[in-house]
Every structure is written in C-alpha cells, then in structure tokens.
C-alpha positions as CSV (number, residue, x, y, z in Angstrom):
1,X,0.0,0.0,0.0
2,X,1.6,3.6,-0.9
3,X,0.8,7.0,0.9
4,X,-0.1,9.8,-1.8
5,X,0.1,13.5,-0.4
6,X,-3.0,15.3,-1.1
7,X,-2.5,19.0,-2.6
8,X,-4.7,21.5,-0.9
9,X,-7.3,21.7,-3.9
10,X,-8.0,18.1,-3.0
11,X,-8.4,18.3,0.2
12,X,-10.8,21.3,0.0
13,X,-12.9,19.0,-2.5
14,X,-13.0,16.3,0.1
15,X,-14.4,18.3,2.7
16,X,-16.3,21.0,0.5
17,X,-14.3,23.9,1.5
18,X,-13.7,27.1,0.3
19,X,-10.6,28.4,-1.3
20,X,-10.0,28.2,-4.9
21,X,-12.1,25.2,-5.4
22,X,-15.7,25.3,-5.8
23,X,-18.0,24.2,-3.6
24,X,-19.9,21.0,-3.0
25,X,-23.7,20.8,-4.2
26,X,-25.8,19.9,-1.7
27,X,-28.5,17.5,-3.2
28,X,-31.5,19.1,-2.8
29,X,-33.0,15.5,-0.5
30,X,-30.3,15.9,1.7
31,X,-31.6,20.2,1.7
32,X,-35.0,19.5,2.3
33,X,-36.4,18.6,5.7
34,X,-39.6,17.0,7.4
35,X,-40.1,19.5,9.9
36,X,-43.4,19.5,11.8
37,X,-44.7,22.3,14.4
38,X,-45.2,20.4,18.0
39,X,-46.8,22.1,21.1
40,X,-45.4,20.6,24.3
41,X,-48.0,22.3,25.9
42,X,-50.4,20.5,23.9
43,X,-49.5,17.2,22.3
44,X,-51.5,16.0,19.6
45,X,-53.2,13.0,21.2
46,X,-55.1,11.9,17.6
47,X,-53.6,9.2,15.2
48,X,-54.5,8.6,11.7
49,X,-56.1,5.3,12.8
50,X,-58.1,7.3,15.6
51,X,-58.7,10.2,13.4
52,X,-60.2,7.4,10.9
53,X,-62.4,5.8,13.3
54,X,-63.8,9.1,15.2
55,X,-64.7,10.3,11.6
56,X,-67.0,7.0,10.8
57,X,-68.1,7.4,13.8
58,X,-69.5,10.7,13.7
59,X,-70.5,10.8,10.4
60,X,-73.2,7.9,10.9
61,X,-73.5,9.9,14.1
62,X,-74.6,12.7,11.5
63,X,-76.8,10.8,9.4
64,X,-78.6,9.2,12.2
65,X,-79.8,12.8,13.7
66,X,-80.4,13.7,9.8
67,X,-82.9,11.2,9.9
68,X,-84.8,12.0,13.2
69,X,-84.5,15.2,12.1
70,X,-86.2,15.0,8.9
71,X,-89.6,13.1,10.1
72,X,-90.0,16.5,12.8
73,X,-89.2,19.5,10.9
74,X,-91.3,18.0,7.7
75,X,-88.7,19.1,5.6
76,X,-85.2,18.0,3.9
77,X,-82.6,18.3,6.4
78,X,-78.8,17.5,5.7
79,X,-76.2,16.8,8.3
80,X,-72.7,16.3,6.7
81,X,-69.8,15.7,9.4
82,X,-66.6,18.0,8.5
83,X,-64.0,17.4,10.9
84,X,-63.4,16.4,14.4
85,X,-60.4,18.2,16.0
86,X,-58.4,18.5,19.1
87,X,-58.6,22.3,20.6
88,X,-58.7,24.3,23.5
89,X,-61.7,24.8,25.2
90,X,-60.2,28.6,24.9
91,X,-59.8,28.0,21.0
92,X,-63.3,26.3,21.1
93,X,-65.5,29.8,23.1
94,X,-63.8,32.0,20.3
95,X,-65.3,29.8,17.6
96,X,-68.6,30.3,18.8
97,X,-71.2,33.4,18.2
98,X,-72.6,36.0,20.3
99,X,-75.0,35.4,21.0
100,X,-75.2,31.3,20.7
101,X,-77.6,29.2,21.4
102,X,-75.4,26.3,23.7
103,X,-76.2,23.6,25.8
104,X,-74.6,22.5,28.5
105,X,-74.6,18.1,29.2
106,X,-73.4,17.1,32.5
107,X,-71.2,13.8,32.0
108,X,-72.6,11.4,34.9
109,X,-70.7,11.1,38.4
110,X,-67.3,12.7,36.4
111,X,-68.1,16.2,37.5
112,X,-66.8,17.0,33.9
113,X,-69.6,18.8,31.0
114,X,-69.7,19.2,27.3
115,X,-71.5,21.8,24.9
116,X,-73.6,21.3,21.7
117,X,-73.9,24.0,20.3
118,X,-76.5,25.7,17.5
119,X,-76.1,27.2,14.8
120,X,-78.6,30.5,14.9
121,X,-79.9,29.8,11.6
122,X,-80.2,26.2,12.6
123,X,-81.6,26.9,16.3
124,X,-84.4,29.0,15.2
125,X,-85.2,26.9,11.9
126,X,-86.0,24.6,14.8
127,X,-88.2,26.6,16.8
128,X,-90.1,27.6,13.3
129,X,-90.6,24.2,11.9
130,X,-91.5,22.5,15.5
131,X,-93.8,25.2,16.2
132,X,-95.7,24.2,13.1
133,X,-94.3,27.2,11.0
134,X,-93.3,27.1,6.6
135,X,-89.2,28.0,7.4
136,X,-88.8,31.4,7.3
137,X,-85.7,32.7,6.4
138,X,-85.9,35.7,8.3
139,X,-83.7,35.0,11.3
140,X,-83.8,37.4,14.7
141,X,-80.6,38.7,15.7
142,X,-81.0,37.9,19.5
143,X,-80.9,34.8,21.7
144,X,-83.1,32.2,22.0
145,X,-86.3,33.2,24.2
146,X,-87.1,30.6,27.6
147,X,-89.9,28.9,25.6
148,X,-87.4,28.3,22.6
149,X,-85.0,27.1,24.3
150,X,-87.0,24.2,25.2
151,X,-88.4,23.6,22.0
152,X,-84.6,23.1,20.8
153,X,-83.7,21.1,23.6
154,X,-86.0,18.2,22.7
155,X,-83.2,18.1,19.7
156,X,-79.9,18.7,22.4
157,X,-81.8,15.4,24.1
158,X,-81.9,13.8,21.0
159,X,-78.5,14.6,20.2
160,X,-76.9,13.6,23.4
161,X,-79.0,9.9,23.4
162,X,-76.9,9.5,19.9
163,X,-73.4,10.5,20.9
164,X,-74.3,7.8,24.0
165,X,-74.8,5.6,21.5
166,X,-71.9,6.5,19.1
167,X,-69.1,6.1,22.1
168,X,-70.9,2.9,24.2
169,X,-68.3,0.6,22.2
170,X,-65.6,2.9,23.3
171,X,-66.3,4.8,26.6
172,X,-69.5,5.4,28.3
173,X,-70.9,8.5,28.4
174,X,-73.6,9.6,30.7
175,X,-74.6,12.6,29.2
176,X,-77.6,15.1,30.1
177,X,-78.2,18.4,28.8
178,X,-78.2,21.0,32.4
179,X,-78.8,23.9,30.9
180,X,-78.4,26.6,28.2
181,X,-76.0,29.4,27.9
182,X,-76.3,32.1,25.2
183,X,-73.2,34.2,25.5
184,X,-69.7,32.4,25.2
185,X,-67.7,33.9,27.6
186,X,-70.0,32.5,30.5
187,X,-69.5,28.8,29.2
188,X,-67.4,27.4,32.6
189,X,-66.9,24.2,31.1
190,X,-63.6,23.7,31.5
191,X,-60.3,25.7,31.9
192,X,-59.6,27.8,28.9
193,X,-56.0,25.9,28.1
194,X,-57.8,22.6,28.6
195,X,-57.8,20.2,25.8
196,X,-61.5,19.0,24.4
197,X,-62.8,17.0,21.3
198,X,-65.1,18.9,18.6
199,X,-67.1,17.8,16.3
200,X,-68.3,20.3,13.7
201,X,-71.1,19.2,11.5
202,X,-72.8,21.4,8.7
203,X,-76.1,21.7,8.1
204,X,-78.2,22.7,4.9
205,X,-81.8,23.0,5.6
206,X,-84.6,24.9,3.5
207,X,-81.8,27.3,1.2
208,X,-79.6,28.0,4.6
209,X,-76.4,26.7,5.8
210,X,-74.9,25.9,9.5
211,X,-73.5,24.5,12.0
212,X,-73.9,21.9,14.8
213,X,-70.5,21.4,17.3
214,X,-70.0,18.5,19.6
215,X,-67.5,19.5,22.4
216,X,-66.4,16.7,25.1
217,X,-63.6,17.1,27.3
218,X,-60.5,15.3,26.4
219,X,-60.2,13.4,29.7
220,X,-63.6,11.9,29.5
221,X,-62.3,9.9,26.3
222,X,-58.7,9.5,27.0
223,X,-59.2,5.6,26.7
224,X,-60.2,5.9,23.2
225,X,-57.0,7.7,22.8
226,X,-54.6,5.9,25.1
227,X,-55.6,2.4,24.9
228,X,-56.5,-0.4,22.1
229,X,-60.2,-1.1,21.3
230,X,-60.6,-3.5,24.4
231,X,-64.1,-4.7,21.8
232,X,-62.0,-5.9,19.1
233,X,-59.2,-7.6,21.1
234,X,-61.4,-9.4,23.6
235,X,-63.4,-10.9,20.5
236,X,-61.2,-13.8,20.5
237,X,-60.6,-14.1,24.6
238,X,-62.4,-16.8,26.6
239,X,-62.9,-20.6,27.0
240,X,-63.8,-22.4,24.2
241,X,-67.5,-23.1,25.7
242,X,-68.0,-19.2,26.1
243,X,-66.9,-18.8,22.8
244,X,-69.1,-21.1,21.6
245,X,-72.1,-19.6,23.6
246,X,-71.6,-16.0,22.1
247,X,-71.4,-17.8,19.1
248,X,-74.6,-18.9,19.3
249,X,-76.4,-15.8,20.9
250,X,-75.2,-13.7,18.3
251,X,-76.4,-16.7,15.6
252,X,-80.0,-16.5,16.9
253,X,-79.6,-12.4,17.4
254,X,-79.3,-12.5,13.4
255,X,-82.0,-15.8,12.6
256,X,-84.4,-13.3,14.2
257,X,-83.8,-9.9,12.8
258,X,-86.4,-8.8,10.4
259,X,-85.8,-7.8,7.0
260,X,-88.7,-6.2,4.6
261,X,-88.8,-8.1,1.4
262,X,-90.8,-6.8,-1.9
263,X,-91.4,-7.6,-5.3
264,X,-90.9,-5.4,-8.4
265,X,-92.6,-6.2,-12.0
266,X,-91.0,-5.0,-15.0
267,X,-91.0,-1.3,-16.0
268,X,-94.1,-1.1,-18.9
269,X,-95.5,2.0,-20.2
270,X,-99.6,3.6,-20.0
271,X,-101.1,6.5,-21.3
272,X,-101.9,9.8,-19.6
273,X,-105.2,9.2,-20.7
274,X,-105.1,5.5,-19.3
275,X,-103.5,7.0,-16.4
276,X,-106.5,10.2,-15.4
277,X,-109.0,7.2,-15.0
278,X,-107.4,5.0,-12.7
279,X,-109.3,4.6,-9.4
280,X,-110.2,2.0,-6.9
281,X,-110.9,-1.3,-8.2
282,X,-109.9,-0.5,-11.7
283,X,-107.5,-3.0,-13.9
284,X,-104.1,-1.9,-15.2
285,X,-103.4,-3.8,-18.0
286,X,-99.4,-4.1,-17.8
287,X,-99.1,-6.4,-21.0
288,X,-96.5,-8.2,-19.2
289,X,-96.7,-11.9,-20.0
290,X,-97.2,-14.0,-16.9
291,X,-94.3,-15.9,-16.7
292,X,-92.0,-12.8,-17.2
293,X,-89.4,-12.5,-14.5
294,X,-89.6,-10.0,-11.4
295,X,-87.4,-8.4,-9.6
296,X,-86.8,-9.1,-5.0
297,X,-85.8,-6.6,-3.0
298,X,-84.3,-7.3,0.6
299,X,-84.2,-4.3,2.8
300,X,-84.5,-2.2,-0.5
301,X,-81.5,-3.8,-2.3
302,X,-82.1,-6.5,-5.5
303,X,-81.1,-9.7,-4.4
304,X,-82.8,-12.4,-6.1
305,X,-85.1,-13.1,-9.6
306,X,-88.1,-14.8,-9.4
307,X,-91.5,-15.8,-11.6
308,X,-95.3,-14.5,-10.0
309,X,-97.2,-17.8,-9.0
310,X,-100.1,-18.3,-7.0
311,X,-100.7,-21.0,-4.1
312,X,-104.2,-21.2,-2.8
313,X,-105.5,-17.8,-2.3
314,X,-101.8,-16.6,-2.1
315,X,-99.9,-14.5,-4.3
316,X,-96.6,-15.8,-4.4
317,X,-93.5,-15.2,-6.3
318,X,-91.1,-18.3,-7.2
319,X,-87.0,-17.6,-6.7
320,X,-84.9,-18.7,-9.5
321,X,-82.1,-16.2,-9.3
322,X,-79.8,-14.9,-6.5
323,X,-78.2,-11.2,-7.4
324,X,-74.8,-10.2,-6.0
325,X,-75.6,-6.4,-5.6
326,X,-73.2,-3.7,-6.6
327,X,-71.2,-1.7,-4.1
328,X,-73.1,1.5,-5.0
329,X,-76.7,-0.3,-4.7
330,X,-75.1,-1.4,-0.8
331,X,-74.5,2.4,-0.2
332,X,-77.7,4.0,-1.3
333,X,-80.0,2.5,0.9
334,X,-78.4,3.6,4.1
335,X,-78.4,7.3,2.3
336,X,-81.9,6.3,1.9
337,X,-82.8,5.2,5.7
338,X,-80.7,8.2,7.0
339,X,-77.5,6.0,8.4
C-alpha cells in the first residue's frame, strides 16, 4: 500500500471547502427537511387510525340525527360531518357566536360537562318548523327566548341519546343536557387551556347553511385515545364453551332480525289518458306476460329473480335467481334510511 500526499485543492474538495475550489452541491434531499410544528404544551393525542375511526363514527352519528330530524321538521334536512379536532376549550369559546344558542350536558358522576352548540340559523329553523311554522328565512338577531330554548332542547336530548350511542363501544358517556347558555364567555366548562374533542357538523336545511359542534372534554375519552379497542381484542378471549355460547347468541340475534322483502314487476309504459282514469278497483293492463321475471328486494336492495305464482289464495313469487348487488346499490340504501 503507498501513501499519496494530497495537494490542498483536493483536500478542500474532500471536505467541501472554500478556497479556490468550488464548492460541493448539496442534493436538494439531503436540503429539504420534514419539519413538523409540535406544542409541548399541547400534544397531539389523535392518530390517523383514531382520526379514521372518530370520523365513521361521527358521520353515521350525522346521518342518524339527519334522519330523526327529517320526520319532525317536515322538511329535507342534511347533516354532513366536517371534521373532528383537538382544541382548546379557549380555541373552542372564540369559535362560537354571540349570542349562541349552547347547551350544557353534564357527564354522569365525572363532574366533567360538554357543549352542543347551535347554529342560529339552525336553532331558530327549529323553533319555526316544531312550532308548526313554513321556514322562514328571516332569522332574529337575538338569543333564544325561555320557551325556545325548550323547544330546541328536545333536539340537544336527542343529540346527546346518539353520541351515548356513538361512544358505548368505546367509553361510556352519561350525558344530560343541564342547561343553556347564550353568550360564550359564561361557558365554565372547563379551563380555557384545557384540551376538548369537537365535532363540527354542517347543516343545509330549506336554502340555509350551519353549523352543529360536539364539544367533550378530552379526559372523558382519554381511553379511546390511550388504549386499544378492548371490543375488538377481547373478540377472541375466553374458554372455548364461552366462545361457543356468544357464538350462538349472536347466531340467533341474526335468525331473528327482520328484514322487509318486496317484489318489483318490470318497467311497462300507459297512457296519460289510461292514467286520469285510474281509481279504486280499476285494472291496469301491464301487457307483461305471466311468466316474465320479477325483480326481490331485501331491505331495498335486488337480491334475487323470481317468476309471479299463485298458491291457494296466495300471491306468491317463485325464486330462481340470486343477485350479488353492486357496491353502490349497498350504499344507497343507508343514504336512503338516514344512516
């Protein structure tokens, strides 16, 4: 092995000096960084995978007061969840309007409380609409009156029944609305630095847009955030003769469930003037042939094709066809049933 001498322009290329020699390029990988902000006074306590799961479960959380809410106001109502976020409760006050319409929900024996909060155009499109009213869009700038503010609690006590439900996997929540609060800065939830979970869900109902927020405190669902779903990994836990005995419960749980089943005959065509002179007891004459096939619905979806028949005095309809249904024909009928 021989020793070489480096000359001084070599070494400053070695090393990326300056001098005569020019220097190094940086690639711009080894430039570029993955720098993200962190608050030590406020970790982030959501993952992806928790971020995932809060926002299925809110959003069927959504749909689910959608659909209550539809059959009482007489009227198209759309809930559509947006995001679910880790604030301040501080952050969470300046978000809201003066005046709001808020309730407060004691959460059981914990001594802690959490807020829904209403939109004003959603609050008194309430009142309107369960007062018997037509929706008008002319909204008061003022707080709810004492009589309102029951009228939009039955809805707060509707809500808080559903996030029960949403988080009884999870952690259990028992919440009560306690009262109503109308300007933000007499909310005394919680400390103003401490960390809550909200929900913000927007609402479109008759031409107007706004908003429904979810607020829990943080350290009522810390085991959601802290430990691993204790559902899922007990699913396989137990003796082999309890196993087989949840088996079995949950076996004749679904045996028994009841499903709505209908029949649908072929699209055919009439006549407006066929049409004007329908009425009770009259005879539409389809000019469907009687062996045509016919379409089954289970729980709204086509699953099956089958011929008309009659047995006795019955009206039957003979199976000769199952249908694997496409994804988006899965989907539409929980649009349809508000889930």
């Amino acid at each position: 092995m021989t020793s070489e001498t480096l000359s001084q322009n070599e070494i400053d290329l070695l090393f990326g000096g300056g001098g005569t020699a020019a220097p190094m390029s940086v690639p711009a990988r080894a430039r570029a960084h993955d720098v993200q902000v962190y608050d030590f006074r406020r970790p982030a306590r959501i993952s992806k995978d928790r971020k995932r799961s809060l926002m299925a479960m809110y959003g069927l959380l959504a749909k689910s007061i959608e659909g209550w809410l539809t059959g009482r106001v007489r009227d198209p109502v759309e809930l559509e969840l947006q995001s679910v976020e880790q604030l301040t409760f501080g952050e969470f006050m300046l978000a809201l309007p003066s005046p709001c319409a808020s309730y407060v929900c004691d959460l059981g024996s914990t001594g802690q409380q959490g807020v829904i909060e209403f939109g004003h155009e959603f609050a008194f499109f309430l009142v309107d609409r369960m007062l018997g009213g037509v929706g008008t869009h002319a909204m008061p700038e003022r707080t709810l009156s004492a009589i309102e503010q029951q009228v939009v609690r039955i809805v707060a006590d509707r809500v808080t029944l559903q996030l029960r439900e949403a988080w009884k996997d999870h952690v259990r929540l028992d919440l009560e609305v306690s009262g109503f609060e109308s300007i933000p800065e007499m909310l005394q939830v919680a400390n103003r630095e401490d960390p809550v979970l909200v929900a913000n869900i927007g609402v479109s109902m008759g031409g107007l847009n706004s908003l429904l927020l979810l607020c829990l405190p943080f350290t009522t669902v810390e085991k959601f955030f802290t430990g691993t779903s204790a559902r899922r990994s007990m699913a396989g836990h137990g003796t082999a003769e309890e196993r087989a005995s949840e088996r079995r419960h949950l076996e004749t749980s679904l045996r028994t469930a009841k499903l709505t089943v209908g029949a649908r005959l072929p699209e055919f065509e009439v006549t407006l003037s066929e049409l004007l002179v329908l009425g009770p007891g009259s005879v539409l004459r389809t000019g469907i042939p009687p062996g045509s096939d016919i379409d089954v619905l289970v729980a709204g979806q086509r699953r099956f094709v089958g011929t008309p028949g009659r047995v006795g005095n019955q009206v039957v309809v003979r199976l000769t066809e199952s249908v694997r249904p496409e994804p988006d024909e899965l989907i539409q009928p929980r649009r349809e049933a508000g889930l």
